[in-house]
N, C-alpha and C positions, 0 to 999 in steps of 0.2 A: 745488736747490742747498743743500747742506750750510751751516750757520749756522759751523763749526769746520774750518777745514781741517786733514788728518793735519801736514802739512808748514807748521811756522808761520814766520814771518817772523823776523828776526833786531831786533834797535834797529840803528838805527847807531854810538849808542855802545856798544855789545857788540861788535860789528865794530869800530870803533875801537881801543876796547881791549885786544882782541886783537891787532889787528894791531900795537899800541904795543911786548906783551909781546915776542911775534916778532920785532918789530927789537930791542931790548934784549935779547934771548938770542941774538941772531946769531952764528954762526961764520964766519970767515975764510973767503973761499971760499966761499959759499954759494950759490946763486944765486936770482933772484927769484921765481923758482918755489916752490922747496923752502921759501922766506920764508912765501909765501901758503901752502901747505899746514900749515906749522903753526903760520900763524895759524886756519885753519879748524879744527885739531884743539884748539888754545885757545879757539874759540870755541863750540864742540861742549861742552867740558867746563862755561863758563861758561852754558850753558844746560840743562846737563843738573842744574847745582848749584842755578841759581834753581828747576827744575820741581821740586827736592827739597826746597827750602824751602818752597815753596806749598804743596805736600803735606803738610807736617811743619805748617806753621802751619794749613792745613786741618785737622788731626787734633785739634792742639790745642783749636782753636774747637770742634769739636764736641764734647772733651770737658768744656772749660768750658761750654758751654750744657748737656750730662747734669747735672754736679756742678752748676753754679747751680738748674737745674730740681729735683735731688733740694732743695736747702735752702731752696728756694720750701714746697715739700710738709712739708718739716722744721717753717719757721717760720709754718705757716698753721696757725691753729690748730682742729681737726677737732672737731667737735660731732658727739656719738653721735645715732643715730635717734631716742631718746625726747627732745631738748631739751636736756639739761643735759649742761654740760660737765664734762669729767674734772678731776677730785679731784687735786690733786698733793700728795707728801707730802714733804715737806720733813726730812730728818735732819741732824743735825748730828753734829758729830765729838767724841769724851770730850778727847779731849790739850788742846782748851785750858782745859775745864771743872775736869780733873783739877789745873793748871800753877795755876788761879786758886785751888782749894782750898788748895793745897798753899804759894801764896805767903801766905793768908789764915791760915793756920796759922803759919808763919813770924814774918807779923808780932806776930799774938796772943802764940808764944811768947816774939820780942825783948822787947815789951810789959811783960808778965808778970814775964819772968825775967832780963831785960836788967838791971835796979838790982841 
């Protein structure tokens, strides 16, 4: 025996729910037949919706676990074959180097030639 049957079971509040829609969209006339039939076809959609969310949240999780696993590898930090770890080189940027000359000259000039 199969652990998963093809044909799965409904909740009874899924069936409930449906059937609640069904009576709240009822027409004039209708009869209790035609009621339960499209409570069945509201009920059909409601499970065709959650198997689409399972899925979709299935996907997700697996992509969260690729992207956390890639930044596990990102932030572990890799030692070459011979022992010593890699060199980082650190550069810095001119604009704020240039901004402090350039205020440092300023003041000098105020300084100077301000009297």
């Amino acid at each position: 025996m199969s652990r998963y049957s093809k044909k799965t079971q409904t909740s009874p509040e899924t069936q409930e729910e449906a059937l609640k829609v069904a009576k709240a969209t009822q027409r004039p006339g209708q009869t209790k037949e035609q009621t339960k039939l499209i409570a069945q076809g509201i009920q059909k959609g409601i499970e065709l919706y959650k198997k689409q969310q399972k899925e979709r949240s299935r996907e997700l999780n697996k992509k969260l676990k690729k992207v956390s696993g890639r930044l596990s590898q990102l932030n572990a930090p890799e030692i070459e074959e011979g022992g010593v770890e890699p060199e980082f080189i650190y550069r810095q940027h001119w604009l704020p180097w240039l901004l402090l000359g350039i205020s440092w000259a300023g003041f000098v000039a105020f300084v100077l030639f301000g009297n």
